[in-house]
C-alpha positions in Angstrom: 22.0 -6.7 -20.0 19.5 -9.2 -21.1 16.4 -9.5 -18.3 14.8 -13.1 -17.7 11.1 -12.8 -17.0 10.2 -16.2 -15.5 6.4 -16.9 -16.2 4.1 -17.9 -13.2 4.0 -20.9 -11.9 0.6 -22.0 -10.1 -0.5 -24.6 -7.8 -3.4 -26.9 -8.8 -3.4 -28.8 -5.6 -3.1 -32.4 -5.3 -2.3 -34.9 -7.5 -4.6 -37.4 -6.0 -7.2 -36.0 -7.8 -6.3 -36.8 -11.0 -6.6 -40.6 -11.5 -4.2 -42.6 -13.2 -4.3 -42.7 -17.2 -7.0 -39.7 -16.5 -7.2 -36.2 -16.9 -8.8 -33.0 -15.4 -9.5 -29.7 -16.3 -8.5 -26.8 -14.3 -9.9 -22.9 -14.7 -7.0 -20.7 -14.5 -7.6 -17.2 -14.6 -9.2 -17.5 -18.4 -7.4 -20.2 -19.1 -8.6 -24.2 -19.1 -6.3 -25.9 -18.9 -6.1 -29.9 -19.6 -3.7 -31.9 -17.1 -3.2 -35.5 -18.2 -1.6 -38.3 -15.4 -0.2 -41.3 -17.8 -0.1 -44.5 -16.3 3.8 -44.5 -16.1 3.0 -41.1 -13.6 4.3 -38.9 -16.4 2.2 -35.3 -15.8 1.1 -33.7 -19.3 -0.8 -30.1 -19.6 -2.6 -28.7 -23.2 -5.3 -26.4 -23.4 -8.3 -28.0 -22.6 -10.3 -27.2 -26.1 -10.0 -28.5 -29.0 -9.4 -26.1 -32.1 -11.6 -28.5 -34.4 -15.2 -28.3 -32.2 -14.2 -27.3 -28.6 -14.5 -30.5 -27.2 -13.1 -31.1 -23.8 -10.0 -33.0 -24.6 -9.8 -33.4 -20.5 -12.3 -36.2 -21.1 -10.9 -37.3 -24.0 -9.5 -40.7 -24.0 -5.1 -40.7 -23.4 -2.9 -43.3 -24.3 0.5 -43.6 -26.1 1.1 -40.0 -25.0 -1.6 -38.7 -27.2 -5.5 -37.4 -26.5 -8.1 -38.3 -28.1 -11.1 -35.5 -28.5 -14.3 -37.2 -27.2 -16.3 -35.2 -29.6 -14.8 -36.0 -33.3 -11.8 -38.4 -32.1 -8.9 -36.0 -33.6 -6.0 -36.9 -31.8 -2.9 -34.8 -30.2 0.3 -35.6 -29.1 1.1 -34.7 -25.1 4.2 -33.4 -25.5 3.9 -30.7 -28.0 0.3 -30.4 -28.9 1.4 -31.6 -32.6 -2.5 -32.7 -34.0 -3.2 -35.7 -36.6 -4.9 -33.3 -38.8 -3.5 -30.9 -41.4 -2.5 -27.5 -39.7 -4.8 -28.3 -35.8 -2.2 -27.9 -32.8 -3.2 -27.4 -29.1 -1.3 -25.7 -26.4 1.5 -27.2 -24.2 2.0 -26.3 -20.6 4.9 -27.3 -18.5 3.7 -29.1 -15.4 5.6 -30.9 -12.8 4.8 -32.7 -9.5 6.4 -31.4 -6.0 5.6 -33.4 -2.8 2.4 -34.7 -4.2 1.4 -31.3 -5.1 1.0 -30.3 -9.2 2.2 -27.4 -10.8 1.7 -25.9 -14.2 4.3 -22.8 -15.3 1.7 -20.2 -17.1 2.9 -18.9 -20.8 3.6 -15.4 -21.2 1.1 -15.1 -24.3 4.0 -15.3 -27.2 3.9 -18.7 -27.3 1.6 -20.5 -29.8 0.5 -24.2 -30.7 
């Protein structure tokens, strides 16, 4: 018998508070987390820092489904945390919106960038 383990899924309130083509950081448990709203309403979630300087890629700039870190401009795609520079990959979270209401689906800690 193979057992599913279905990772936590958490409420991070509203998605009004997230401006269009913005993002937000979030404090869960340890973790900060980055969720991005594109300006199509697509929802995107990475870890908030980035491996190169631990900028806050929250207030990085997004566009073209990537990030931009506002400290060193080193850029990360959205939907898989694949990085512009040799070997730098960030964390991907799933995240969905319910009734106006966002939700990000925790890792188990196996999963890496």
């Amino acid at each position: 018998m193979v057992e599913t383990i279905a990772t936590p899924l958490v409420s991070l309130g509203s998605i009004s508070r997230i401006p269009v083509g913005q993002g937000r950081c979030y404090v869960v448990g340890s973790q900060e987390i980055a969720v991005f709203r594109q300006r199509d309403g697509r929802l995107f979630a990475t870890q908030n820092r980035c491996p190169h300087r631990q900028g806050p890629l929250s207030e990085g700039v997004m566009g073209g489904g990537q990030v931009i870190c506002p400290l060193h401009s080193h850029r990360f795609e959205l939907k898989d945390g694949a990085g512009t520079e040799p070997g730098e990959c960030v964390k991907v979270y799933r995240v969905e919106e319910r009734k106006g209401e966002i939700f990000v689906r925790l890792p188990d800690g196996s999963e890496g960038c």
